[in-house]
C-alpha positions as CSV (number, residue, x, y, z in Angstrom):
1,X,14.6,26.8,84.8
2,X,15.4,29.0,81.7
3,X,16.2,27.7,78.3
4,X,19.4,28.6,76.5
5,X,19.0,28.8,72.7
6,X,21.7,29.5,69.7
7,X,21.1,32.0,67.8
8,X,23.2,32.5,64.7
9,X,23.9,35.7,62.6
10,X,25.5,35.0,59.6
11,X,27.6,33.4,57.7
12,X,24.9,35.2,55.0
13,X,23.0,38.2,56.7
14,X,21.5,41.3,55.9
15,X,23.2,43.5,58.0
16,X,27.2,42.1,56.9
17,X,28.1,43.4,53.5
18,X,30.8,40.1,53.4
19,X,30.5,36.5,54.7
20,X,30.9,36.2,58.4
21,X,29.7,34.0,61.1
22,X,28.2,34.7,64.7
23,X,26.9,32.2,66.7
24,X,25.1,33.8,70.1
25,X,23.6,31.7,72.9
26,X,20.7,33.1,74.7
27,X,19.1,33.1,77.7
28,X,15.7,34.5,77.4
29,X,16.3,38.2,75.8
30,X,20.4,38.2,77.1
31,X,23.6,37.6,75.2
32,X,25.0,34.8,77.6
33,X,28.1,33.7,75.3
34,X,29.4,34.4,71.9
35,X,31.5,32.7,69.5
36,X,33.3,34.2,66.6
37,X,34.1,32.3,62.9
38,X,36.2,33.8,60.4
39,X,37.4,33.3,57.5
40,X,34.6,32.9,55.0
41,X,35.9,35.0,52.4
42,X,39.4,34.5,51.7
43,X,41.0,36.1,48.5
44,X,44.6,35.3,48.3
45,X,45.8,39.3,48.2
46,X,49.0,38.0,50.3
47,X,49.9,35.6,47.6
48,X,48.7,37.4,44.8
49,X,51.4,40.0,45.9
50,X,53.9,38.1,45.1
51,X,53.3,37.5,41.7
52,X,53.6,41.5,41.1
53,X,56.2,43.7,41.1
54,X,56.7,46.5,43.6
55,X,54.8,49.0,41.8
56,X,52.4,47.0,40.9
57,X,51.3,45.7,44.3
58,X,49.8,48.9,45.3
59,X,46.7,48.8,43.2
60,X,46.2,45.2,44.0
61,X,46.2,46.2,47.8
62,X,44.0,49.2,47.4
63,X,41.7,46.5,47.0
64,X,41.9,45.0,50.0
65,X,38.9,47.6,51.3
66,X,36.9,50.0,49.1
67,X,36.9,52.4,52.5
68,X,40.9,52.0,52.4
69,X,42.8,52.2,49.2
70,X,44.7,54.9,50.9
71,X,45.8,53.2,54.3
72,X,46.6,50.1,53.0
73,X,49.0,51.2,49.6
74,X,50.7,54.2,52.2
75,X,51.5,51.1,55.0
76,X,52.9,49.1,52.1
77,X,54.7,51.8,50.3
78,X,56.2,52.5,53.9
79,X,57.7,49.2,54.7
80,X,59.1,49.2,50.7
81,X,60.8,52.8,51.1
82,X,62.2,51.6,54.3
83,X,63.7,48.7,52.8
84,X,65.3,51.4,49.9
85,X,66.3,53.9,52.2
86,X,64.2,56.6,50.0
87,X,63.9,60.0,50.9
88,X,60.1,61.2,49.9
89,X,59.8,64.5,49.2
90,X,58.2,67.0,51.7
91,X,55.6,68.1,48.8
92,X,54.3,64.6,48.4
93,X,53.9,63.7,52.3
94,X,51.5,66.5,52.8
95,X,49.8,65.1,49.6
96,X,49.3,61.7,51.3
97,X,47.9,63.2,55.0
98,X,45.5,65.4,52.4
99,X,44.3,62.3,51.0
100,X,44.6,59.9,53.9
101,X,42.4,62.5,55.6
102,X,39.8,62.7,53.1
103,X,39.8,58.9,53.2
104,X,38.7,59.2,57.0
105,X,36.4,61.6,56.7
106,X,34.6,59.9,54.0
107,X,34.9,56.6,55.9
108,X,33.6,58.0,59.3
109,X,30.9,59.3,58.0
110,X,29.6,56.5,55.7
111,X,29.7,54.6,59.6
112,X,28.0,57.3,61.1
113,X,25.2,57.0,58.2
114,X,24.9,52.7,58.3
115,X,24.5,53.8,62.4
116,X,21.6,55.9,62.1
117,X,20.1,52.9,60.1
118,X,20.9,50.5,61.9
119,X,19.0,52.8,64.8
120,X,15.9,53.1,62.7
121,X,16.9,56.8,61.9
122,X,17.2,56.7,58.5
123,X,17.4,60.7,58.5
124,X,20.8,60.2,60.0
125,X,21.8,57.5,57.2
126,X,20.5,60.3,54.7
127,X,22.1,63.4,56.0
128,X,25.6,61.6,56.7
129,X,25.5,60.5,53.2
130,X,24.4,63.5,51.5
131,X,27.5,65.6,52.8
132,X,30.0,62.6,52.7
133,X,29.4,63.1,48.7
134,X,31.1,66.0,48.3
135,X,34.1,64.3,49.9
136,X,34.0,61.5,47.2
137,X,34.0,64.3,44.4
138,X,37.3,65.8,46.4
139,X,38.9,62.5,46.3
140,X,38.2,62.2,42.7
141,X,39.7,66.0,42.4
142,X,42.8,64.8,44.1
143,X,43.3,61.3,43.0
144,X,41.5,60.7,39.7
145,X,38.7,58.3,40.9
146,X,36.6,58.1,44.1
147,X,37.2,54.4,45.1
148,X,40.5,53.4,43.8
149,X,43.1,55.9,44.1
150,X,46.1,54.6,42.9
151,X,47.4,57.7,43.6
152,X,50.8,56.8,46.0
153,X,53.5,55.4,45.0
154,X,57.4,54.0,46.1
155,X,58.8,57.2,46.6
156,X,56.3,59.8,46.3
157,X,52.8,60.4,44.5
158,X,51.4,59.9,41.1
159,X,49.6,63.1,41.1
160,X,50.1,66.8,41.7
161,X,47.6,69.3,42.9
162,X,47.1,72.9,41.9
163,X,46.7,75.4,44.2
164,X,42.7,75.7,42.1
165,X,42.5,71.9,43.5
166,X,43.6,72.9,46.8
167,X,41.5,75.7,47.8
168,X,38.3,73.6,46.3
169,X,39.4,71.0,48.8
170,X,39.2,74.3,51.8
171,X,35.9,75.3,50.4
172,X,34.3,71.5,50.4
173,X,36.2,71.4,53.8
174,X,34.2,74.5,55.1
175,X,31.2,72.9,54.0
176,X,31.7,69.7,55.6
177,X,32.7,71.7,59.0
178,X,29.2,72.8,59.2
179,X,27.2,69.4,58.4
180,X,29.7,67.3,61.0
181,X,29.1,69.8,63.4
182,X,24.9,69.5,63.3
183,X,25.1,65.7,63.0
184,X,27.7,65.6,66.1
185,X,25.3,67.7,68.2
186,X,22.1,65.5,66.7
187,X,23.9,62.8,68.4
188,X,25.2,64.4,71.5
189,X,21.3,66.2,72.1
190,X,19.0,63.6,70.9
191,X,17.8,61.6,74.5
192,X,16.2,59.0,72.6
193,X,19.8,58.2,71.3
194,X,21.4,58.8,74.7
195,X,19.1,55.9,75.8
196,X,19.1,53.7,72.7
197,X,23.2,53.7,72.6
198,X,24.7,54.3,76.0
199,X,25.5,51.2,78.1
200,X,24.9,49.2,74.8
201,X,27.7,46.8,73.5
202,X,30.5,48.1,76.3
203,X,34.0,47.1,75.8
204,X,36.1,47.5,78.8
205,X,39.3,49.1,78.9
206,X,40.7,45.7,80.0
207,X,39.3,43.9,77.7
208,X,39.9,46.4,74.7
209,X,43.6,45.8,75.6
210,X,43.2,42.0,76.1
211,X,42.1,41.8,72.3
212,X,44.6,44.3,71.0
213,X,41.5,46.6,69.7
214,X,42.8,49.4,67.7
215,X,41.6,52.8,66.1
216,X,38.0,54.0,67.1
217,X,36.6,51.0,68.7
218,X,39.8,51.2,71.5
219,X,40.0,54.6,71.5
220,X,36.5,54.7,72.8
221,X,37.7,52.4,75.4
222,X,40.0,54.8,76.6
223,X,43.5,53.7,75.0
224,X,45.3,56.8,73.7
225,X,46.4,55.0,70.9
226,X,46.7,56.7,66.9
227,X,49.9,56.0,65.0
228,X,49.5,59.6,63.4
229,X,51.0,60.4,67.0
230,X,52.8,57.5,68.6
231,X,54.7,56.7,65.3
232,X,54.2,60.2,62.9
233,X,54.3,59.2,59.4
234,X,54.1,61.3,55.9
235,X,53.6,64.7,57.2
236,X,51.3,64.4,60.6
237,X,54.6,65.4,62.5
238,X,53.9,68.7,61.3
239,X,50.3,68.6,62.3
240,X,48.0,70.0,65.1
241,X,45.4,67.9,66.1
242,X,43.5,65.9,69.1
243,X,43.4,62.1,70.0
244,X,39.8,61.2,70.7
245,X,39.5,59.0,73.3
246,X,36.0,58.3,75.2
247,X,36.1,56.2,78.8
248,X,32.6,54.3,78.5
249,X,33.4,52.1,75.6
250,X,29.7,51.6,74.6
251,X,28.1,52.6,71.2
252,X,27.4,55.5,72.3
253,X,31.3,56.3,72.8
254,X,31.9,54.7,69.5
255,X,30.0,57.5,67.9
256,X,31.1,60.5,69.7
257,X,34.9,59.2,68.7
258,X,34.0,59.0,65.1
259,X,32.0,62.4,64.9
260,X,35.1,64.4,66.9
261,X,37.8,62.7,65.1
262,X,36.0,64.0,61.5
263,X,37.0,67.3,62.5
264,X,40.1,66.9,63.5
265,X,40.5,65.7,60.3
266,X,39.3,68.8,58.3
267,X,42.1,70.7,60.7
268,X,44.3,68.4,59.4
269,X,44.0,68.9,55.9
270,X,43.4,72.9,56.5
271,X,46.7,72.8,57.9
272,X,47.8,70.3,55.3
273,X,47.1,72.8,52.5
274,X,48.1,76.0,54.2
275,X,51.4,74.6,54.8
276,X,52.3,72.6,52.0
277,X,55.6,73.1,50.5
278,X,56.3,73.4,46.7
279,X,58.9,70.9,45.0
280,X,59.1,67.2,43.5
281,X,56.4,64.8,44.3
282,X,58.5,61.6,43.3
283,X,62.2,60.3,44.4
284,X,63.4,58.3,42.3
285,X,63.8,54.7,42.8
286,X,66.0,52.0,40.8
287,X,65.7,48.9,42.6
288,X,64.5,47.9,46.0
289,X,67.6,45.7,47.6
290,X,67.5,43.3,49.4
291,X,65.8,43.5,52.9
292,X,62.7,43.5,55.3
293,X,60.5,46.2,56.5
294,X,57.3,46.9,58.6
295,X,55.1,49.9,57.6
296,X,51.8,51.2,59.5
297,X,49.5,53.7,59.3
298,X,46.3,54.7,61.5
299,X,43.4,53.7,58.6
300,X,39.6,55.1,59.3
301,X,39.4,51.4,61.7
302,X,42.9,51.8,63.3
303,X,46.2,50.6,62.8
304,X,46.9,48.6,59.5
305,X,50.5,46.9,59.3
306,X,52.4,45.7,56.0
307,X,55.3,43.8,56.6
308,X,57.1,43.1,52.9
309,X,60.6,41.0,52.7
310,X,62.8,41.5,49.1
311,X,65.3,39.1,48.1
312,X,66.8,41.9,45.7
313,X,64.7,40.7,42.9
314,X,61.7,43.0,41.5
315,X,59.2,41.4,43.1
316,X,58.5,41.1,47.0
317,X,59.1,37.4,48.4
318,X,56.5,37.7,51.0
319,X,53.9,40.2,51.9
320,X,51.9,40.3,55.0
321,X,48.8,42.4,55.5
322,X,47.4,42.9,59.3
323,X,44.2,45.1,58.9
324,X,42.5,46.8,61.8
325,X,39.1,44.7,61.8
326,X,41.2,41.4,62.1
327,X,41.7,42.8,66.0
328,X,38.5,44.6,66.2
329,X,35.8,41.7,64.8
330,X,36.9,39.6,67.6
331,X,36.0,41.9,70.6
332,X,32.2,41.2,69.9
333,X,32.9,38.0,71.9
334,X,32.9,39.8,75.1
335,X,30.7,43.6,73.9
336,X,27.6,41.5,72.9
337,X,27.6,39.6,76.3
338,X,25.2,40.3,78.7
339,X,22.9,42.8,76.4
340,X,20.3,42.2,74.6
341,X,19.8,40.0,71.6
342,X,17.6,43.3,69.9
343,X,21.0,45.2,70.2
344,X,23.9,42.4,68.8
345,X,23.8,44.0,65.6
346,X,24.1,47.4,66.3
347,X,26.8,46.0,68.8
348,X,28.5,44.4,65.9
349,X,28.3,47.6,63.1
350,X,29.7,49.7,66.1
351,X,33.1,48.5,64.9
352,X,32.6,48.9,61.7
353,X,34.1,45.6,60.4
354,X,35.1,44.9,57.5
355,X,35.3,41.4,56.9
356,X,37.0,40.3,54.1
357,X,40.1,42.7,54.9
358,X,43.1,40.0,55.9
359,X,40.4,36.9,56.6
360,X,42.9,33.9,56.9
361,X,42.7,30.3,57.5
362,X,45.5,28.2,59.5
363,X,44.3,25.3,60.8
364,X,40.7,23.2,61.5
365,X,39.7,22.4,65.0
366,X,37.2,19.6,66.3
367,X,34.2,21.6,67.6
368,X,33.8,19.6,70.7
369,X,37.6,19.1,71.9
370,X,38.9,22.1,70.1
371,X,42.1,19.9,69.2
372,X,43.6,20.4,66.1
373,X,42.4,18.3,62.8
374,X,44.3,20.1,59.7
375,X,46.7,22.8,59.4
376,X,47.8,24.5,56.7
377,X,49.9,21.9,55.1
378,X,46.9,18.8,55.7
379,X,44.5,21.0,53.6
380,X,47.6,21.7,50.9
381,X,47.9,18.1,50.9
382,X,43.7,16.8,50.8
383,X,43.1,19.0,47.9
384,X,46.2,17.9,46.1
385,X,45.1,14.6,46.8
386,X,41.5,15.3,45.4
387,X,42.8,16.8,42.3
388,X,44.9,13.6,41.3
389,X,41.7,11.3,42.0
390,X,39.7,13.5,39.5
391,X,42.4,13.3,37.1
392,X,42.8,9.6,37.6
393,X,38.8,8.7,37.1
């Protein structure tokens, strides 16, 4: 009779860059079952937003990921000049694609690196990160800074490029072409990574849909999903491009997604710069009136909602944030089961999570009956209640 074990990874491991927690049970070498714990690393961004005004919330929520502060200031931005009725200029929507693009490249390619280390190939991690430099230096061109952009704003952009900026950004873009292009055939070639990846951490379509998984990890499931072309925002209406989709939904998939979708995004911003129109790069805003608003954009991990309500004040009276990883982390539940226990990380990286993006925490559950002990409002209460007996002794 075999022996089931629990193996944990987590809440503090080398592989996660942020506090997570996986607990796998074992039977022998296989994944048998797989639970999921969140929320080890909440930081308040929601409420923090609303003690800022609406031009002041952007740089706190460029914050929310260091892969991100483009997706998640564009989604916010969105939902505020929805609420304002603002017209953005033409110039400064090809602005955002240019960055938003740059944004994916850079964050593809950082995965595609961690991947090949993860593998053992630390060539790949070396490669991918060499030419994903020169992106970061772009960035900086465009934006000011290579993390932290700050660079979009209610009603337009902060910064202007000249047409010197712009054809640096074509000739790092030509560049770029050429390294993608050998590390997508290193991974489409290489049998030893045919082997090592296909088959491993498979995520149905059914199941892919049943969890609501979004950007690369569903697309390599085979949902033709990508809000760039089921809901066109800034200037991607204007844009010629692919959706990457792969059927197999394994590893494998998850990389071939990622590599192809990197050059769609260098045709994006070619076309981006060719076609960009001269003009403003601002509208001007007064006040943002009363009302509510959701905005989305397709980040490097998928779709990212921000749904902001005003009460006509200058500050937003509640800000939600629904990042892409917060649907993603949770599919490992059903891709780690039945593999291997040697391949649970590399299942779990294939998503690239990114833990700390929206973690939340609602209510405690007993661990045995799984009915509820606290929400909310009991753990509001406990530590108020704590607080007064320390001020009381």
């Amino acid at each position: 009779m075999s022996k089931k074990t629990l193996f944990n990874i987590g809440p503090f491991h080398p592989l996660q860059e942020e506090a997570e927690f996986f607990q796998l049970t074992v039977d022998g070498e296989r994944v048998v079952e797989a639970d999921v714990r969140i929320s080890y690393n909440h930081r308040g961004i929601e409420k923090l937003s609303e003690s800022k005004t609406f031009d002041q919330v952007p740089f706190l929520i460029e914050r929310v990921c260091g892969i991100c502060s483009a997706s998640h200031p564009l989604a916010y931005i969105q939902a505020v000049e929805d609420i304002a009725h603002v017209d953005v200029p033409p110039r400064a929507k090809y602005l955002r694609t240019i960055v938003n693009e740059l944004e994916r490249i850079h964050s593809h390619m950082l995965w595609l690196g961690l991947a090949g280390h993860f593998l053992g190939y630390n060539t790949v991690f070396m490669w991918a990160w060499k030419y994903r430099e020169p992106i970061m230096d772009v960035l900086e061109i465009a934006t000011g800074s290579r993390v932290n952009y700050a660079n979009c704003k209610i009603g337009g952009v902060r910064r202007d490029m000249t047409a010197e900026q712009l054809e640096s950004v074509l000739k790092v873009m030509d560049e770029t072409e050429k390294a993608v292009d050998m590390l997508t055939k290193a991974v489409l070639d290489d049998p030893v990574l045919h082997a090592r990846l296909k088959g491993v951490g498979r995520l149905k379509t059914a199941d892919a849909r049943l969890y609501g998984a979004v950007g690369p990890t569903g697309r390599a499931s085979g949902l033709a999903i990508d809000t760039r072309k089921d809901d066109p925002y800034a200037a991607y209406d204007q844009m010629d491009f692919k959706l990457i989709t792969a059927p197999d939904g394994d590893v494998f998939s998850k990389a071939v997604v990622r590599c192809l979708e990197t050059i769609e995004s260098i045709k994006i911003i070619r076309q981006a710069i060719r076609r960009i129109p001269g003009g403003p790069i601002d509208a001007r805003v007064d006040a943002i009136p009363p009302g509510e608003a959701v905005g989305h954009v397709e980040a490097p991990r998928g779709e990212t909602f921000h749904y902001v309500r005003s009460d006509g004040s200058n500050y937003p009276v509640r800000h939600k944030v629904r990042a892409p990883s917060y649907m993603n982390v949770p599919t490992f539940r059903t891709s780690v089961v039945g593999g291997e226990i040697a391949d649970a990380a590399l299942t779990l990286a294939s998503v690239d999570p990114c833990y700390s993006c929206t973690e939340r925490l609602i209510r405690v559950v007993d661990a045995g009956t799984r009915k509820p002990l606290y929400d909310f409002n009991d753990l509001l209460r406990l530590s108020r209640e704590k607080t007064e007996r320390i001020r009381r002794s």
